[in-house]
Each structure stands twice: as C-alpha cells, then as structure tokens.
C-alpha positions as CSV (number, residue, x, y, z in Angstrom):
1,X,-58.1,107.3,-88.8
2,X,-55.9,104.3,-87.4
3,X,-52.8,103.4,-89.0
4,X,-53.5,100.8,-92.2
5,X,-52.2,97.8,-93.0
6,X,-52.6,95.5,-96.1
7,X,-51.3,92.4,-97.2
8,X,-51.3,93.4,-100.6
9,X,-49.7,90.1,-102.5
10,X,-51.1,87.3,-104.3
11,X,-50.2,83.5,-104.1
12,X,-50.1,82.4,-107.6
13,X,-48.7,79.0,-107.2
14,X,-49.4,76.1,-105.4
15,X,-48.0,75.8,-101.9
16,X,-45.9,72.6,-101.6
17,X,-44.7,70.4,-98.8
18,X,-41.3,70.9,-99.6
19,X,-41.7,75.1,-99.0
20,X,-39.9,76.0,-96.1
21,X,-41.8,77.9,-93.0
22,X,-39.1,80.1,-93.4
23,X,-39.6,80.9,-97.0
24,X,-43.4,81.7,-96.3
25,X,-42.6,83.8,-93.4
26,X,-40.2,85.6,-95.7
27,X,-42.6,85.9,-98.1
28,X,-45.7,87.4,-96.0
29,X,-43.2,89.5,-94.6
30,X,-41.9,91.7,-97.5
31,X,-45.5,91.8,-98.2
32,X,-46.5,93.8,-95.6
33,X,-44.9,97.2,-96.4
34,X,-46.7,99.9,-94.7
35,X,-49.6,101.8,-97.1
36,X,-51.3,105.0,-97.0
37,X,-53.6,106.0,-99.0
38,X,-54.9,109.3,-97.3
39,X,-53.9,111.5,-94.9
40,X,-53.9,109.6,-91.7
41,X,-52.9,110.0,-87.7
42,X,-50.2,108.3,-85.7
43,X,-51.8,106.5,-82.5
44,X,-50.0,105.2,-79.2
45,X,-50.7,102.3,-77.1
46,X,-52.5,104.9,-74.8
47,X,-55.1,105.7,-77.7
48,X,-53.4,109.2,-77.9
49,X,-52.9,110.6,-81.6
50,X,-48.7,110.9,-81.8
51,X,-48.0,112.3,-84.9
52,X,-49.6,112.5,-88.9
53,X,-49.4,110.5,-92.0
54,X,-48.8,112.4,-95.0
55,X,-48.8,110.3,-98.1
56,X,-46.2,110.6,-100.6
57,X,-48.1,110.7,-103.6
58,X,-50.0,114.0,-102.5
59,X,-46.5,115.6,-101.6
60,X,-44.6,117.1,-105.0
61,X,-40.7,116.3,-104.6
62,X,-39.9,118.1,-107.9
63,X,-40.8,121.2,-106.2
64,X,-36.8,121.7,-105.7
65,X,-37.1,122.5,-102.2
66,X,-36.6,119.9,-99.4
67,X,-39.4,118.9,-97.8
68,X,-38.3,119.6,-94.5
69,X,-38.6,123.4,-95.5
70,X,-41.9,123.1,-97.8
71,X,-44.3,121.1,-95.9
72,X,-45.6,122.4,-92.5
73,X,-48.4,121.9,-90.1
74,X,-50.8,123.8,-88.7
75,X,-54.1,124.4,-87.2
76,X,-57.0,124.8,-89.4
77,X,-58.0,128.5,-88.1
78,X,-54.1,129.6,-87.9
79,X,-51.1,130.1,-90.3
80,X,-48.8,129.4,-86.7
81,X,-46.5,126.4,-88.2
82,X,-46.8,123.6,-85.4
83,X,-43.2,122.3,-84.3
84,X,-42.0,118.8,-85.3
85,X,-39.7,116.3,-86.9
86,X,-40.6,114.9,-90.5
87,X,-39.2,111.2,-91.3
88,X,-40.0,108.4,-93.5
89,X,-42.5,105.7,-93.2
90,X,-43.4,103.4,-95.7
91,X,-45.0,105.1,-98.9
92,X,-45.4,108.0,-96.8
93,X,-44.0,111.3,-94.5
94,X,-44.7,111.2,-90.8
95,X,-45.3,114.6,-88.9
96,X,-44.2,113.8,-85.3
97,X,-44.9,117.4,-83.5
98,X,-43.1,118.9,-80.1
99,X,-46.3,119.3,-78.4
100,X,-48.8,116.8,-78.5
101,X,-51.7,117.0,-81.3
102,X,-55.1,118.1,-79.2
103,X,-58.7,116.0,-79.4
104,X,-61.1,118.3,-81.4
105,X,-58.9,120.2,-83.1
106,X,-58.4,120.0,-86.8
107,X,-55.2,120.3,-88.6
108,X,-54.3,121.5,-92.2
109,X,-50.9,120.1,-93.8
110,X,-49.7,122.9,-96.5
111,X,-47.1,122.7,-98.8
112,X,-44.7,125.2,-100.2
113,X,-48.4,127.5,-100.1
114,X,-50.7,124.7,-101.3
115,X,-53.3,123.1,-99.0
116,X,-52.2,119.1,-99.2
117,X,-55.3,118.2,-96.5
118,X,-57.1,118.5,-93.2
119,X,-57.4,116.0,-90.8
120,X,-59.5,116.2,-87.0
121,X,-58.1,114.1,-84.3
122,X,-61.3,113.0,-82.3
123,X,-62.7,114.5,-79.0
124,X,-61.6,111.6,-76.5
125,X,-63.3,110.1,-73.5
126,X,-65.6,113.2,-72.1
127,X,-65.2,110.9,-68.8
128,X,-61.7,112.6,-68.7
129,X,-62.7,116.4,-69.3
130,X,-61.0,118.9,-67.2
131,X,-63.0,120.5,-64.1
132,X,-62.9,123.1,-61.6
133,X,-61.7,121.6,-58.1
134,X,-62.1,124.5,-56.2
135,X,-62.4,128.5,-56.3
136,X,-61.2,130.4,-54.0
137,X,-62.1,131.9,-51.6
138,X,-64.8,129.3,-50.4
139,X,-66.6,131.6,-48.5
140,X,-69.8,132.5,-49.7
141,X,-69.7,136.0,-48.4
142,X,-66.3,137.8,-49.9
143,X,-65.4,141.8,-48.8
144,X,-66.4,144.3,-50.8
145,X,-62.5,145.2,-51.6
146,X,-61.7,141.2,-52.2
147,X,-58.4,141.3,-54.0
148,X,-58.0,137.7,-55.8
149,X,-59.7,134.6,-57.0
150,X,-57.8,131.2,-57.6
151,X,-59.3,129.0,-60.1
152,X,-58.0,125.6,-59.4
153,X,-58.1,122.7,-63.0
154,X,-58.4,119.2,-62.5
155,X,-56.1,119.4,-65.6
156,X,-53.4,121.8,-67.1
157,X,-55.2,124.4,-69.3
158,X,-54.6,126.1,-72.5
159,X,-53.3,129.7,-71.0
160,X,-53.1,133.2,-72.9
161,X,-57.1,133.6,-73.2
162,X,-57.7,132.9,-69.6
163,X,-59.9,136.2,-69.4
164,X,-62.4,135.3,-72.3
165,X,-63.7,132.3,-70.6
166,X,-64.5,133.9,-67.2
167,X,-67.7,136.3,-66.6
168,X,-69.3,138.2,-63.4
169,X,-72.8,138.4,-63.2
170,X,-74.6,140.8,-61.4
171,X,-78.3,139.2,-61.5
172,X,-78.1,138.7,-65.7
173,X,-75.8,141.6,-66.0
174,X,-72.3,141.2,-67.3
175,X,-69.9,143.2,-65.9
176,X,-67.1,144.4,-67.5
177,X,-63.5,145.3,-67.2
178,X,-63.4,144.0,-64.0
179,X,-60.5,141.2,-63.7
180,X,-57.0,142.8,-64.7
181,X,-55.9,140.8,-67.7
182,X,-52.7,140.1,-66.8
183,X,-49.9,139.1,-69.9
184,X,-48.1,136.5,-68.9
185,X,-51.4,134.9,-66.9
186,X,-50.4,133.9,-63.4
187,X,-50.5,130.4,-62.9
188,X,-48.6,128.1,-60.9
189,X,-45.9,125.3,-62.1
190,X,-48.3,122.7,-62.7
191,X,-50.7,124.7,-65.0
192,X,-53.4,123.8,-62.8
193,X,-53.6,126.8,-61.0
194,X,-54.8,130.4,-62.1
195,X,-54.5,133.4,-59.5
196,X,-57.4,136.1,-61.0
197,X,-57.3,139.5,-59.7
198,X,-59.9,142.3,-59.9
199,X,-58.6,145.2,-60.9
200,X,-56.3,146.7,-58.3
201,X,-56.9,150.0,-59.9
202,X,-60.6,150.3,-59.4
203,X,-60.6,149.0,-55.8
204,X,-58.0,151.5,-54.3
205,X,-59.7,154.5,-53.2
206,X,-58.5,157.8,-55.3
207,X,-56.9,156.2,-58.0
208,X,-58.2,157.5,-61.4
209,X,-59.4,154.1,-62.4
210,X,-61.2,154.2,-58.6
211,X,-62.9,157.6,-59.3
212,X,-64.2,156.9,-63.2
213,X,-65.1,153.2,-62.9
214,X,-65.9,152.5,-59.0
215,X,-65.0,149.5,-57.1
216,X,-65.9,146.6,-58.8
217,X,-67.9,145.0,-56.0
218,X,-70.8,146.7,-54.3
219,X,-71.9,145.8,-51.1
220,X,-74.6,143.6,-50.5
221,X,-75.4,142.6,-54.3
222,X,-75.2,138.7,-55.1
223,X,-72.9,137.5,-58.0
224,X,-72.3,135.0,-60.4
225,X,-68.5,133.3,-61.4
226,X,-69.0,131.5,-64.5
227,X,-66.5,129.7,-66.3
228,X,-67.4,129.1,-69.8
229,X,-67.3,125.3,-71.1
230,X,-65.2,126.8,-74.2
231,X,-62.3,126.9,-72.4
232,X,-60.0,123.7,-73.5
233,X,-57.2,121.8,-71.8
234,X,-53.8,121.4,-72.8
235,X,-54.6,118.1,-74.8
236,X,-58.2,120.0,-76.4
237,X,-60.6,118.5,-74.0
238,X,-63.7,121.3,-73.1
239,X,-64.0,122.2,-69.6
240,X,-67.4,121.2,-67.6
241,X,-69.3,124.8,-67.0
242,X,-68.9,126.0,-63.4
243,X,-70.2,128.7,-61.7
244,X,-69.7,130.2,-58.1
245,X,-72.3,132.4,-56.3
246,X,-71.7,134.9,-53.9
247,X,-72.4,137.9,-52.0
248,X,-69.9,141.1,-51.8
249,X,-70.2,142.1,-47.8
250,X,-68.2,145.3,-45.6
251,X,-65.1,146.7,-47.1
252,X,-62.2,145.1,-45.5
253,X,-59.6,147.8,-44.0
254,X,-57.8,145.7,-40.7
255,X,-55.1,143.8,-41.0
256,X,-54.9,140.3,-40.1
257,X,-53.6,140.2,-36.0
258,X,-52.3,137.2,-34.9
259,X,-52.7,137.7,-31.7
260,X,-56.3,137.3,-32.4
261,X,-55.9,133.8,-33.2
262,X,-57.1,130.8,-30.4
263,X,-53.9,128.0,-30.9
264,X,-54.8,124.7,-29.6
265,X,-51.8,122.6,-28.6
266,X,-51.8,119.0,-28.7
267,X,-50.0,117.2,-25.3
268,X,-46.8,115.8,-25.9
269,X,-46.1,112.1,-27.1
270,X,-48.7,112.5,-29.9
271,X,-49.0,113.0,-33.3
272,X,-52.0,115.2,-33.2
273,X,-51.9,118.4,-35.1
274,X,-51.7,122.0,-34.0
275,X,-54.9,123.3,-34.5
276,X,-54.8,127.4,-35.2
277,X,-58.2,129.1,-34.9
278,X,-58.1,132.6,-37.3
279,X,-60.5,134.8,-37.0
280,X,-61.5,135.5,-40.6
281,X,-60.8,133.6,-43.7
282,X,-57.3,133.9,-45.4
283,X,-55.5,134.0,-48.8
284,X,-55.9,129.9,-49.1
285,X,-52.2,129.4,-50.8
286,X,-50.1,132.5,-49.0
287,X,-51.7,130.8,-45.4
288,X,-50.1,127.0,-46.5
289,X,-47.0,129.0,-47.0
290,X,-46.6,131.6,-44.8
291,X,-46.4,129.3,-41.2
292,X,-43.4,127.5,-40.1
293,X,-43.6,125.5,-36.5
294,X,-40.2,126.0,-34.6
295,X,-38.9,124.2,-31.3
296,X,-37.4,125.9,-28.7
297,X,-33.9,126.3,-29.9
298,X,-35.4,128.1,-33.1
299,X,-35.3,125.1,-35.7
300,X,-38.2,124.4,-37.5
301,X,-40.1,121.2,-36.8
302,X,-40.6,119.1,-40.3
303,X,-44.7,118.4,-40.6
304,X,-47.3,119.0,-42.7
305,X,-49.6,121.7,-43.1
306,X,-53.1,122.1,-44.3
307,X,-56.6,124.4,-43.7
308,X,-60.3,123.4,-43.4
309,X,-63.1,125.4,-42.5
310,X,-63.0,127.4,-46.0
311,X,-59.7,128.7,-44.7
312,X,-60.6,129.8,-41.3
313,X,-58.7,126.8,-40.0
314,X,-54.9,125.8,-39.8
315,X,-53.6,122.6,-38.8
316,X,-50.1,121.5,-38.6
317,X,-49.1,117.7,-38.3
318,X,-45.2,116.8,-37.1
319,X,-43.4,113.9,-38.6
320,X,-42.6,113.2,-35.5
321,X,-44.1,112.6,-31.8
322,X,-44.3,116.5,-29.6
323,X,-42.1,116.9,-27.5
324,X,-42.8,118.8,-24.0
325,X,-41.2,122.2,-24.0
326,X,-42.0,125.7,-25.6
327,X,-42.8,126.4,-29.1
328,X,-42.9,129.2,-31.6
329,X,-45.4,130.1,-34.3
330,X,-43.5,132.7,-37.4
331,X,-46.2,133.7,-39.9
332,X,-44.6,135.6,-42.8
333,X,-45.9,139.1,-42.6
334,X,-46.7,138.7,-46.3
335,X,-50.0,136.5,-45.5
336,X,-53.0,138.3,-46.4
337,X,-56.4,138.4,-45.8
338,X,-58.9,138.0,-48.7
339,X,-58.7,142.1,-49.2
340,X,-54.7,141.8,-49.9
341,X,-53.8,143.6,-46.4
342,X,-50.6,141.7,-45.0
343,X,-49.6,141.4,-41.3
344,X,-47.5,144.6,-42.0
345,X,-50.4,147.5,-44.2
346,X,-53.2,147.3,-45.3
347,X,-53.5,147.1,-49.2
348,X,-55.9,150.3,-49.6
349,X,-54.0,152.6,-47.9
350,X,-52.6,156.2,-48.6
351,X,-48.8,156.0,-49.9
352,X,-48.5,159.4,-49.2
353,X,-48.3,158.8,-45.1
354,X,-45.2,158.1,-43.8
355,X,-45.3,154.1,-42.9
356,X,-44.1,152.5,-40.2
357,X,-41.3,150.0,-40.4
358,X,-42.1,147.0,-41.7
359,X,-41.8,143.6,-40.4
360,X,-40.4,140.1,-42.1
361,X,-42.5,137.8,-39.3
362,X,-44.5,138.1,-36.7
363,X,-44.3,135.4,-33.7
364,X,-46.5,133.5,-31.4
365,X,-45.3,131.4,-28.6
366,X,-47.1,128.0,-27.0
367,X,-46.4,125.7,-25.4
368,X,-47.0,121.5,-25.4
369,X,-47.2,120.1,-22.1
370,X,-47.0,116.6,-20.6
C-alpha cells in the first residue's frame, strides 16, 4: 500500500475577501500531517518499496524498552531480524532497511515478542524477471570428464541455495550428488555469474568417491540442465525456467597444445583482429583471460579480446592500427580445456608420478606483414 495522505480539517466559517492567500496556504498546510492508519510500505520515485510504515498506535511505548531495541523486522518464514534504521514520520515509525525490501516477499514486524503485522510488497513487472544469458560450455557435446559449468544471470541472484535450484536429468532421472556444493558459492563480482562444478571427487579416477559413486557423466547418454523457476533475484523476482540439453562424449585426457592452433594475422595499417583458430573448445572465462598480445620489444599491445564459435574462436582487436614487425602470443599455462587440464597437466592424472616442471606461459610467435 502507497503512502496516505488526508486533508483531514474542516472549514467552519465563511471564507472572506479580506483572508489572506497566505493565511489559507497556512491553514491547508498544518492540515496535512502525514496519517497512517495500518501498516503500510515506503515507495520511491522508481516504484521500488524503500522502507515500512509502522503506525504508532499499534506500537506500545510503556513497554519500558526503547523502541529501537523492541521492534524488529523480519521475514515472514524467518526469525533473522532484517537490518535497518527506525525514525519518525508523522503519527507513525518508519523501518528503512540496509538491503532493499524484495517483491513477493512478505514481512512480519514483531515487538518485544509480539506479532504487530505482516505486510507483502508486490511481485513487480514480470517484464524485468531475471534470465539465464548463457551456460557454459555451449557446446552441445561436453567430455565425459567435463569439469565446470558457468551459469550466467541477466540479474544478481540470491546466493547460498544455488544447488537446490539446479537438477541433471538423465532421460526423467534425477541424478544425484553430482555438483560439489561448494560453501561460499563461487560467483563472480557482479553476482551475475555462477561457476558449477561436478564433483572433482567422482571424476578422478581412484579416488574413493571415483570407485563407490562413478563418474558422473557416462558416455554417450543425453542430459538435461534445468534451472528451476524458484530461484529468486536479489530484489525477489523468480527466474524464467531454463534448461540445457546435451550429450556426454570421449573422456578428455590431452592437454590443450598451442601449437595446434591456426593464427590468422591481419596486414599492417588495419584494425582487423587477430583471429586464433583452437582446436577444441575452451574454459570460456580462463580463455578471455589467459591471452595477452605483445610487440616485438615484449610490451603488451592494449586491445580487446573476445571468442565466437562456442569458444573455439579467439579474436583480438588493438586500439590501435598493426604495425609491421614480429609479434608474440603468451597464453597463461593455467587455461584449460572443458576437462580442467591446463597447458602444463592434465587434471586426472596420477600425483604419485614424478611431474615435470611446470610452466607460467607458453608462447607463440607471428608475424604482421605489409
């Protein structure tokens, strides 16, 4: 409910000539004193419910306890006080919380242990419900030993419960225990993105998990992402269903080579990206940020980078024209392939083996001509 206004004053006299404008402004003025007569929300110019009007009649002052300390907020389902700054307003208390109040989720004001009221703020435009942008890998053929999913929101997400809102079907078949549930969840600054591992344990070969459970996926069976609709935003809004088929295809033991990849150089003078050919789909974030571009003397070249062909395709775009002369490619040997091996090991491999030294990068040279 909208904040209330009433004009609650009566003109028992006549109004004569000689009133002043100022003396009726006055007047209707000092009548207008904020009223509430239920519980009621706080609304911005953006439509967004700021804070809760608690009126002072239901709250008892005698109580001997300051209301600061008696009267909290919470959800409806929880006994978790909410965070927030009390102040007067008129014949009533406004509740102002740290984090803003949700769409479609109720509210209960208590206090000192009694239940003062309830109120809902209301689901807002559906037209502005949070979505899945992408999953991935794109591919529709993952390894059998694939390592990670990214889940990425059009809109930050409620976090902590990540794993209740995802399932893996296998035909109408729920699996379970088969994405590590991970305390904090791994998501990236913005909120928007979630990085979802199957279980590490039951993919490495020999592991107890491994032996008891089995790898997770199973070659040549067709699955089923589904992300539940249940799953709320951080301002309450339901997310739209999505679901991602695949198939689970050869295990996955190589590590990516870069001297497998074709690089196409653009001529000099140009702004025309770099185009880089791999020769398998990669881990879609570690690839954007695993490649730096360098000239000749060994200082990077500033540009952007991006991928295409569901990440079997890097481009790289200078800010400024190519120059003619030799260039270097460094990919960070921590860039994996879609089974977590890096440029350095493989990610299923037996610890017990004496490694080989490992890396930081791994080079490439080529060259722009005129």
């Amino acid at each position: 409910m909208a904040k209330t206004y009433k004009l609650n004053f009566f003109i028992n006299t006549r109004l004569y000539v000689m009133y002043s404008l100022v003396f009726f402004l006055l007047l209707v003025l000092s009548a207008c004193d904020k009223h509430h007569d239920k519980i009621a929300l706080a609304w911005d110019k953006d439509n967004h419910a700021t804070g809760i009007f608690i009126p002072s009649y239901l709250l008892n002052v005698e109580a001997g306890i300051p209301i600061e300390e008696s009267l909290k907020v919470s959800l409806a389902n929880s006994n978790q006080n909410i965070l927030g700054n009390l102040s007067e307003d008129g014949d009533a208390i406004l509740f102002t919380p740290l984090i803003p109040l949700s769409p479609g989720l109720t509210y209960k004001i208590v206090q000192a242990g009694k239940l003062i009221g309830e109120i809902k703020v209301p689901e807002s435009n559906s037209q502005d419900s949070p979505r899945i942008i992408a999953i991935y890998p794109q591919v529709d053929t993952l390894p059998e030993n694939n390592l990670k999913l990214y889940l990425e929101f059009s809109h930050p997400m409620l976090t902590g419960n990540a794993i209740d809102h995802i399932t893996l079907l296998d035909g109408k078949d729920t699996l379970r225990d088969v994405f590590l549930d991970l305390q904090p969840e791994l998501w990236d600054t913005t909120g928007k993105v979630l990085t979802l591992w199957l279980d590490p344990g039951r993919i490495k070969r020999g592991l107890v998990l491994n032996r008891e459970r089995g790898n997770p996926l199973k070659r040549g069976d067709k699955y089923r992402l589904v992300v539940s609709s249940k799953w709320k935003d951080s301002r309450g809004l339901n997310l739209k269903e999505y679901s991602k088929k695949f198939v689970a295809g050869a295990w996955d033991d190589q590590q990516p080579d870069i001297n497998k990849w074709q690089l196409n150089p653009p001529v000099s003078g140009t702004f025309k990206p770099l185009i880089v050919k791999l020769n398998e789909p990669l881990d879609h974030y570690l690839l954007q940020e695993s490649i730096t571009v360098l000239n000749a003397r060994g200082v990077p070249i500033q540009g952007t980078y991006s991928v295409s062909n569901s990440d079997r395709i890097l481009e790289f775009t200078p800010t400024q024209p190519w120059l003619a002369g030799k260039y270097t490619l460094r990919v960070n040997a921590r860039l994996e392939d879609l089974a977590g091996n890096n440029l350095n090991k493989v990610f299923d491999r037996d610890v017990t083996r004496q490694a080989k030294k490992d890396n930081a990068t791994y080079q490439r040279g080529f060259t722009i001509a005129n």
